[in-house]
C-alpha positions in Angstrom: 94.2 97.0 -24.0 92.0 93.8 -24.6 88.6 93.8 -24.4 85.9 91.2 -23.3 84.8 88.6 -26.1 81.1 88.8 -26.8 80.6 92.8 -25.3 79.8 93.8 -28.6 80.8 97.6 -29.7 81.5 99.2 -26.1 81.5 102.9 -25.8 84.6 104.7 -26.0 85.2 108.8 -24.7 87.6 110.4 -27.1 90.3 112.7 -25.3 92.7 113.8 -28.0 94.3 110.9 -29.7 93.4 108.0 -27.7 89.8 106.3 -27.3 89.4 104.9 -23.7 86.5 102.1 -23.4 83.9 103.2 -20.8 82.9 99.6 -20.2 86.4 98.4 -19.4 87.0 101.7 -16.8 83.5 100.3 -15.3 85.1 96.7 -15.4 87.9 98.1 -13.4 85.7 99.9 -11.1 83.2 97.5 -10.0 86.8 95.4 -9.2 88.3 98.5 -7.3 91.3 98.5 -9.4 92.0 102.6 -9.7 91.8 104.3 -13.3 94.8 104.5 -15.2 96.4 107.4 -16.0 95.0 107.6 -19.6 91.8 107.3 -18.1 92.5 110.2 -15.5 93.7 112.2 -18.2 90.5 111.6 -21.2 87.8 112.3 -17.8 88.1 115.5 -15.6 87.5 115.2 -12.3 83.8 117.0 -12.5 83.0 113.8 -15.2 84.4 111.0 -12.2 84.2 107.7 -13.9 84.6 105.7 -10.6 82.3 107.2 -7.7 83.2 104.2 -5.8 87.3 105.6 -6.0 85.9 108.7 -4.6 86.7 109.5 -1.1 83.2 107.6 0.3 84.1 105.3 2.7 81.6 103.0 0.7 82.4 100.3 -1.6 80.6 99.1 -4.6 80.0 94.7 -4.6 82.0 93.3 -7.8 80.6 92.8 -10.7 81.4 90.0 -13.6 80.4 89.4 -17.0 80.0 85.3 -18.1 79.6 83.5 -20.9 79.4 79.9 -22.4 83.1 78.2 -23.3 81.2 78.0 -26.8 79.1 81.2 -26.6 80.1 84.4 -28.9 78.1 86.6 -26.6 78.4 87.9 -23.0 76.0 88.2 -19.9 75.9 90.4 -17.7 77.1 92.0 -15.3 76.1 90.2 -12.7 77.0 90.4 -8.8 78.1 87.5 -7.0 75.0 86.3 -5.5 73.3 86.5 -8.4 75.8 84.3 -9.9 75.4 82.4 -6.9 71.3 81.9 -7.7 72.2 81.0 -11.3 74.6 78.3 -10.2 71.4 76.9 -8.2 69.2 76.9 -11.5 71.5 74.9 -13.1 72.5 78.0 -15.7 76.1 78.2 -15.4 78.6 75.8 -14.0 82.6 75.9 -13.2 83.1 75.4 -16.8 81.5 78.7 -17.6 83.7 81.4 -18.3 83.7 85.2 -16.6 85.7 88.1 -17.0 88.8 88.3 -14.9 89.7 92.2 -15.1 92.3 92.4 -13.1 94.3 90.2 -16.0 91.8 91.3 -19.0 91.2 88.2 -19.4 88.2 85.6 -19.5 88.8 82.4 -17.1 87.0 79.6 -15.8 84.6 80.2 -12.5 86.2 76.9 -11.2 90.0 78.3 -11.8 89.1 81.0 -9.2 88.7 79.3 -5.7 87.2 82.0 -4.3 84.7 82.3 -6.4 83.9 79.1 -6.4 83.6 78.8 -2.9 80.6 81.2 -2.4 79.1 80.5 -6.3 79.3 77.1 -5.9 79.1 76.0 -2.2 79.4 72.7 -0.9 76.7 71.3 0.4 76.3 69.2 3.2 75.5 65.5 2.8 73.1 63.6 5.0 74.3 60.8 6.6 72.1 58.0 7.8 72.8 57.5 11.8 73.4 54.0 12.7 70.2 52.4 14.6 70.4 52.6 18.2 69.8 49.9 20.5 67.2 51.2 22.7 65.3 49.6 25.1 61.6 50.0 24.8 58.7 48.5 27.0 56.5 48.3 23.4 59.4 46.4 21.4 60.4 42.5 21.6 63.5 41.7 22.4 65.5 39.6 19.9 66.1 36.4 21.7 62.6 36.1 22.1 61.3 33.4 19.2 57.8 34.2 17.2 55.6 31.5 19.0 54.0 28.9 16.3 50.8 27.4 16.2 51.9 23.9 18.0 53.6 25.9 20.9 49.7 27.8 21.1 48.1 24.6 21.0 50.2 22.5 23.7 50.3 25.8 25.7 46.1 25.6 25.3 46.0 21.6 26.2 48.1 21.9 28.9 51.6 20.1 27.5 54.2 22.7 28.4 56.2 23.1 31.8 54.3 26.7 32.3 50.8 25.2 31.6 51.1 21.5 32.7 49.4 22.8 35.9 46.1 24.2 34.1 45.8 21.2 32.2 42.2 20.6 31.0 40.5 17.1 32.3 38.0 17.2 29.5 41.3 16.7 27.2 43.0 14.1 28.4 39.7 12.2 29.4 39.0 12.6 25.7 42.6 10.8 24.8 42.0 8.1 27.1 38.6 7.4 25.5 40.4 6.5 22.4 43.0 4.8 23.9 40.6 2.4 25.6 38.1 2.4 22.8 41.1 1.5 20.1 42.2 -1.3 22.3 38.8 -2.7 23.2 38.4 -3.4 19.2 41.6 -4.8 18.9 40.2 -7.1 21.9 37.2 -8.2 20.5 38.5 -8.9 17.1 41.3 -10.9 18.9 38.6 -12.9 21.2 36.3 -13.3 17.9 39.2 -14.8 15.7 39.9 -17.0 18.3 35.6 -18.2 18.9 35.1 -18.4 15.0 38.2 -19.7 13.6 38.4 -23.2 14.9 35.2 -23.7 13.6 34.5 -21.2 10.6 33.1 -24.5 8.2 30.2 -24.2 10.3 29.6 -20.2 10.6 30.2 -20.2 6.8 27.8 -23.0 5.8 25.6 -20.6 8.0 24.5 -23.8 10.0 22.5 -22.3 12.2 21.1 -25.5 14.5 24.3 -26.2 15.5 25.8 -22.7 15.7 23.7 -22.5 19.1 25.2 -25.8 20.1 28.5 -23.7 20.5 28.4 -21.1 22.9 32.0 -20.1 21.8 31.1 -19.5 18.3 27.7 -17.4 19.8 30.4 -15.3 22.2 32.6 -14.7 18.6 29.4 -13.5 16.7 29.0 -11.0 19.6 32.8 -9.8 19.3 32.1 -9.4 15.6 29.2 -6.4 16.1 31.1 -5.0 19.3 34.2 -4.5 16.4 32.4 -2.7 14.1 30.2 -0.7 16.6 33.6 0.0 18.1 35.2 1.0 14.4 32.3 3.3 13.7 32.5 5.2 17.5 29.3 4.1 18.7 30.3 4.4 22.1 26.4 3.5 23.0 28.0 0.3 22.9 29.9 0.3 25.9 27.5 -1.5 28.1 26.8 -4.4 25.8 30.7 -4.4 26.0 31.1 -4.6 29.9 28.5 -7.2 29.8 29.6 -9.0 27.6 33.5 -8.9 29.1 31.7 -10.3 32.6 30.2 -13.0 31.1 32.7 -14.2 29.3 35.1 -14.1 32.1 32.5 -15.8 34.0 31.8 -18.9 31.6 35.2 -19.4 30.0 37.4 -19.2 33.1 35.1 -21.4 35.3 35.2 -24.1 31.7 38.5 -23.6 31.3 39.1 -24.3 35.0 37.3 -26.8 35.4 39.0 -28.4 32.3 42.2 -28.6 34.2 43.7 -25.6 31.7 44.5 -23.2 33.9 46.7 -21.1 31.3 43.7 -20.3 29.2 41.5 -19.5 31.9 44.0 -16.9 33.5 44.3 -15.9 30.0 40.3 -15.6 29.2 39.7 -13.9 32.5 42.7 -11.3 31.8 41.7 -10.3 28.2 37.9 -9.9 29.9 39.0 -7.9 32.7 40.9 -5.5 30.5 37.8 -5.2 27.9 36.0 -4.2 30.4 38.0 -1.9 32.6 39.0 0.1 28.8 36.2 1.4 28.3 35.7 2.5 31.9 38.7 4.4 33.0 39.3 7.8 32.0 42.8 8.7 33.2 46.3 7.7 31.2 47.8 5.0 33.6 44.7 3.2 34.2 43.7 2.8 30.9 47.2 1.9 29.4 47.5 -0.6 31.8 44.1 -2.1 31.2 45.0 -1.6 27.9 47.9 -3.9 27.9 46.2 -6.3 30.4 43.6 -7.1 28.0 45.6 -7.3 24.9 48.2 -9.9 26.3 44.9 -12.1 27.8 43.3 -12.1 24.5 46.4 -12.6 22.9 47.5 -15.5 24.3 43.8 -16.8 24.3 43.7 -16.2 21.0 47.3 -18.1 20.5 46.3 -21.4 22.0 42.9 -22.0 20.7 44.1 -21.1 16.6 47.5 -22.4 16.9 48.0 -24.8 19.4 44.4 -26.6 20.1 
């Protein structure tokens, strides 16, 4: 009969010639497998090796012995759970070896699928659900766009369809300000160039005797510091602006008239009429148009006195 590597010297009971080992009947107990008959015959019945093949009703858990696939020695015995919270601990795995004594014979936990099953149970793995789509008063919706900073701002100044209605005046009076502010410079520098130009040998030789001989050349100094009051925003200068604008409507249309040239006279008396009006209105058609009234009257002014006179 073989006996368990690693047991060491195990305990025999003499009974006559043969020498029965203790451990191995204990082996066969704790697996119920009944005593054999040289076993029955070296113990009596009042020295029972196996209580549990009594008649109790009763029967005892299994019991194995393990060891290392390299180790000499043996462990145990140990019971199923407690092979079980060894498994856990990381001390023994399905190549560890146990002994099988219903063959006599060591073998590998994982051979036995059994007791692999409850020593080293499967455990469950946890599986991520997939997200839900579910709707929530707290959550945007995804077709809905992160609104930028221009969208705030034209939302703010009144510019988009939802907001075009609470439009602030202050705003768009401020544009039109600059509209008719911008275009009253471009005016005056147009109505200076063409006051000066024609007779710049004098304004440079700073002749001043008979700079006030020519009132044109007076009107074109006047343009000159409405430009740069206009470059710097000095809107203080706005009435100097209108007055001047009237009187040069006035004088130039009624000389030009009167001259028999009636092209630069409508031309004089549109450019003044749009300087002035520019810096009065404060809403986006008026001023445009004044805008454009007073840059083609200057314009052309400015056209026949340089170029063609």
């Amino acid at each position: 009969m073989s006996v368990p590597r690693g047991l060491g010297k195990l305990p025999v009971v003499a009974s006559g010639e043969d020498r029965v080992p203790a451990l191995e009947q204990e082996l066969r107990c704790a697996r119920g497998v009944p005593p054999s008959d040289k076993t029955l015959a070296a113990f009596p019945p009042a020295r029972q090796i196996c209580p549990s093949m009594s008649n109790t009703p009763e029967k005892a858990a299994p019991e194995y012995y393990i060891r290392g696939p390299n180790d000499t020695e043996a462990r145990g015995p140990f019971t199923v759970e407690q092979l079980a919270s060894l498994a856990e601990t990381g001390q023994l795995d399905s190549e560890t070896l146990y002994y099988d004594a219903a063959v006599e014979q060591w073998a590998l936990l994982g051979s036995n699928e059994e007791l692999k099953a409850v020593i080293f149970p499967e455990k469950k793995k946890l599986v991520v659900k997939a997200k839900e789509n579910i709707k929530a008063l707290n959550v945007q919706k995804e077709e809905h766009k992160a609104i930028t900073v221009e969208q705030m701002l034209a939302a703010a100044e009144g510019r988009t369809e939802d907001t075009k209605d609470k439009r602030d005046p202050l705003i768009e009076q401020g544009r039109c300000a600059k509209i008719g502010m911008y275009s009253a410079l471009m005016m005056c520098l147009l109505s200076a160039a063409s006051l000066i130009l024609p007779h710049i040998d004098i304004v440079m030789a700073a002749d001043f005797g008979r700079i006030v001989k020519l009132p044109g050349v007076m009107f074109g100094l006047v343009d000159v510091i409405c430009v740069v009051a206009l470059a710097l925003g000095v809107a203080a200068m706005y009435p100097l602006i209108r007055f001047r604008a009237a009187l040069g409507a006035g004088f130039f249309a009624l000389l030009f008239w009167l001259q028999d040239q009636p092209t630069l006279a409508l031309a004089v008396a549109a450019g003044s009429a749009g300087l002035y009006f520019s810096t009065v209105f404060l809403s986006y058609i008026p001023t445009i148009a004044a805008a454009l009234v007073g840059l083609g009257g200057m314009g052309l002014f400015a056209y026949h006195l340089i170029l063609v006179m």
